[in-house]
C-alpha positions in Angstrom: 10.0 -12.9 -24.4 10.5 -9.4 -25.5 14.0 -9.5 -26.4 12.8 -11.7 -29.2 10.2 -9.2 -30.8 12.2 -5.7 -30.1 15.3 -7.7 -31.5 13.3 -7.3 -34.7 13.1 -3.2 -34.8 15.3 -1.8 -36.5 18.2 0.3 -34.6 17.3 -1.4 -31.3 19.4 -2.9 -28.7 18.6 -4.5 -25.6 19.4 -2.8 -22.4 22.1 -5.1 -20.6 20.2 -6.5 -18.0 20.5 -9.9 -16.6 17.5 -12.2 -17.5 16.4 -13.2 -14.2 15.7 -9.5 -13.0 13.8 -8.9 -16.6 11.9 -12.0 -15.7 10.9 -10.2 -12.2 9.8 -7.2 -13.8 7.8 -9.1 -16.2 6.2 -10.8 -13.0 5.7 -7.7 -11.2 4.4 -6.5 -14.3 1.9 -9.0 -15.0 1.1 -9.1 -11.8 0.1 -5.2 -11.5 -2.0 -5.6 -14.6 -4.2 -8.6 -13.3 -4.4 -6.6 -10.2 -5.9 -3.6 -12.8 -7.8 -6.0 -14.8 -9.4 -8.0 -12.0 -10.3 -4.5 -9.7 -8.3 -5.7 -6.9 -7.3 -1.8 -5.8 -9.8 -0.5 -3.5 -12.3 1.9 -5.7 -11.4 5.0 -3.8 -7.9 4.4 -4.5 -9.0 4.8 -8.4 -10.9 8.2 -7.8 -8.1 10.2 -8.6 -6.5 7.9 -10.9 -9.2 8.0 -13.8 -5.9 6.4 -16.4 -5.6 3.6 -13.8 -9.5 2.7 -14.2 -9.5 2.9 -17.8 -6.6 1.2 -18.1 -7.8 -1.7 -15.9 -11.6 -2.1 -17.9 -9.5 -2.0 -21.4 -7.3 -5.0 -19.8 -9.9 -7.1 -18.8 -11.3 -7.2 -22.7 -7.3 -8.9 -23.2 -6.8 -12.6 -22.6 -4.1 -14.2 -20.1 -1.8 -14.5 -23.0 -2.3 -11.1 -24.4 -1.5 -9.1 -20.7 1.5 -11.5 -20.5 2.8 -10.5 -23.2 1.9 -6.3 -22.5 3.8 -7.0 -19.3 6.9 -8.4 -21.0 9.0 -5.1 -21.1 12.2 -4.7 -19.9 11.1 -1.4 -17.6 8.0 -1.1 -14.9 4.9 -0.6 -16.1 4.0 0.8 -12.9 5.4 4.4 -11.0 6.2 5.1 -7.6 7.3 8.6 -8.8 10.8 6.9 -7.5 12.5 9.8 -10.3 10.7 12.4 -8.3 12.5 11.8 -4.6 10.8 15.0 -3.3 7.7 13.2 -3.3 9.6 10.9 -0.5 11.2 13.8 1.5 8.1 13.9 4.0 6.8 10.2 4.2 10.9 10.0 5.4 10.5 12.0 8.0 9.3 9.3 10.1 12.5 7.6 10.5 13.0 8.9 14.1 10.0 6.4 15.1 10.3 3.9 18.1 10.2 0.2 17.3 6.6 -0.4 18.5 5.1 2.5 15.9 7.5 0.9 12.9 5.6 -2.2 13.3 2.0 -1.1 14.2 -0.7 -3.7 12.9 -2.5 -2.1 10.5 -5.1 -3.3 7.9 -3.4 -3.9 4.3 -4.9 -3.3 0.6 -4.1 -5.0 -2.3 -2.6 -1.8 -3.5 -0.6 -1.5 -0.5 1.0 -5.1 -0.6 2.0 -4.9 -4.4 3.1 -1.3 -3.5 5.6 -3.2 -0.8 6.7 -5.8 -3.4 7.7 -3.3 -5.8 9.3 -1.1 -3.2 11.4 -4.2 -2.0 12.6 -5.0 -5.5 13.4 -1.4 -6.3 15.0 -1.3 -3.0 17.4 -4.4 -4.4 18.0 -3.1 -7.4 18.9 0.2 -6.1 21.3 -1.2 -3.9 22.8 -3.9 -7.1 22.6 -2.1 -10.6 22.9 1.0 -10.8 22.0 0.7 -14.5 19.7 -1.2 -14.0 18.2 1.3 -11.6 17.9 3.7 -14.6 16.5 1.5 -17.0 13.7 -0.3 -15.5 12.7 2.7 -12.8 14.4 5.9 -14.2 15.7 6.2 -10.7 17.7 9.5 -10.6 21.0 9.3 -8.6 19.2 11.2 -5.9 16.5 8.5 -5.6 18.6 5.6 -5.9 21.1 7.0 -2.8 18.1 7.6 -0.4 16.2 4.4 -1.4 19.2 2.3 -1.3 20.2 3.6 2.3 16.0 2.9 3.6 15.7 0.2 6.4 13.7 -2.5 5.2 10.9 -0.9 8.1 10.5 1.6 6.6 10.0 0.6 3.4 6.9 -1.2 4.7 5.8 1.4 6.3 5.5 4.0 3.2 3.7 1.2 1.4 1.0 0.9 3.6 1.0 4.3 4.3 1.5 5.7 0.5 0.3 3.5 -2.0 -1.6 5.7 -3.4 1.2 7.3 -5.5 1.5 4.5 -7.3 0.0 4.9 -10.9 0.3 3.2 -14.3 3.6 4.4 -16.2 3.4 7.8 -18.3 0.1 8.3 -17.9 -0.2 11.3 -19.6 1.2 9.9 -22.7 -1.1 10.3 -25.3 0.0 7.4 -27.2 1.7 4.7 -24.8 -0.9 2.5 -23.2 -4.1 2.9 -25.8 -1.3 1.7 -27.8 0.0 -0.9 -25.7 -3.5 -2.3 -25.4 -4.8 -2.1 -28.7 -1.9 -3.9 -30.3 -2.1 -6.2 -27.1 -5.7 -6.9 -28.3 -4.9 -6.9 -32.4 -2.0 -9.3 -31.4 -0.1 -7.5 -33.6 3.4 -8.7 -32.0 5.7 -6.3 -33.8 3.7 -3.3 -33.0 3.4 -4.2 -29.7 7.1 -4.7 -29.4 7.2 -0.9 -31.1 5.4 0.6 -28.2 7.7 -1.3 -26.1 10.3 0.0 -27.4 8.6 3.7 -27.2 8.9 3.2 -23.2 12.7 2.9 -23.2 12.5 6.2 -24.9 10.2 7.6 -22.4 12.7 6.6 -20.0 15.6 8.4 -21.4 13.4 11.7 -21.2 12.7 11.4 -17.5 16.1 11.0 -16.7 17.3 14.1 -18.9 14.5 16.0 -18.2 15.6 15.4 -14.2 19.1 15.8 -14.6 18.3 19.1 -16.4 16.3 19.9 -13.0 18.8 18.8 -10.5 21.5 21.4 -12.8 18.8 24.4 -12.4 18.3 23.5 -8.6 22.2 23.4 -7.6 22.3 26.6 -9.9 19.8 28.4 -8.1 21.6 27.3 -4.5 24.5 28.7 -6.0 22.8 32.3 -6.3 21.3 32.4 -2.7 24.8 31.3 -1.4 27.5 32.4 -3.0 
């Protein structure tokens, strides 16, 4: 478990979250990065997510035991962009749909199911932790109101109809995941456990870096209404 290992790094303390939703995420985890490693997303879906292909041909050089243990951190290693609720505002929109276009057949990805299963479980832990909201999906205050208020249809519905947004964690971190993997590959467990610990940092910036947003946004509102 990764308590275990980031137990060991000095100055860290585990996030108080109750084992059986860290187990969850560690499921959800591993199971995003077998998806990766095995090329289950659709190829198209990859096109414009080249950190998502790379990713996924570095994983499948890693054993079973060496992703499991990648996957054991206490956060998501996967983004819905759930800290970024404008990117929700329009799929949203189609909450004024009749019963019979909620629940259209439609065909379903591999993407789009996981993208469902992840939705779900934020959608629980929006609506059960609100710390626990922060830590494993950076969910802003704004998110976590308008997610944990979404019918369950519609939850569905922007997976199969949005998946696409969904994208390996910080991908534009220029040391996170070749870190991750190559210490995943070394086995080099303390390192590992580093880098880790490097993504509960990562989160903490999001959320200031969105809070600090949200204060310039109700600023400017301010100005144009006085």
């Amino acid at each position: 478990m990764i308590s275990r290992h980031m137990e060991r790094v000095p100055g860290y303390r585990s996030p108080v979250l109750p084992s059986d939703l860290l187990a969850r995420i560690h499921a959800l985890n591993s199971d995003y990065l077998e998806l990766l490693a095995t090329g289950s997303f659709a190829s198209d879906d990859l096109d414009g997510n080249p950190c998502a292909r790379s990713i996924g041909t570095q994983l499948r050089e890693l054993s079973h035991d060496q992703r499991a243990r990648l996957a054991a951190a206490p956060y998501a290693l996967y983004s819905l962009r759930l800290d970024h609720s404008r990117c929700w505002r329009d799929p949203c929109s189609v909450m004024a749909l009749v019963a019979s276009e909620r629940y259209r057949p439609s065909e379903v990805s591999a993407e789009a199911l996981f993208c469902e299963t992840v939705l779900l479980q934020a959608w629980h832990v929006a609506n059960t932790s609100p710390l626990a909201a922060r830590v494993v999906y950076a969910m802003t205050d704004a998110a976590r109101t308008w997610l944990a208020s979404a019918p369950l249809w519609l939850l569905k519905k922007l997976a199969l109809e949005h998946s696409r947004v969904l994208t390996p964690r910080w991908p534009a971190n220029p040391c996170f995941w070749p870190d991750l993997l190559r210490f995943a590959r070394e086995d080099d467990r303390a390192r590992l456990a580093t880098t880790q610990l490097l993504g509960l940092q990562l989160v903490a910036v999001e959320l200031e870096s969105a809070r600090e947003t949200r204060a310039v946004e109700i600023g400017n509102r301010r100005q144009e209404h006085p």
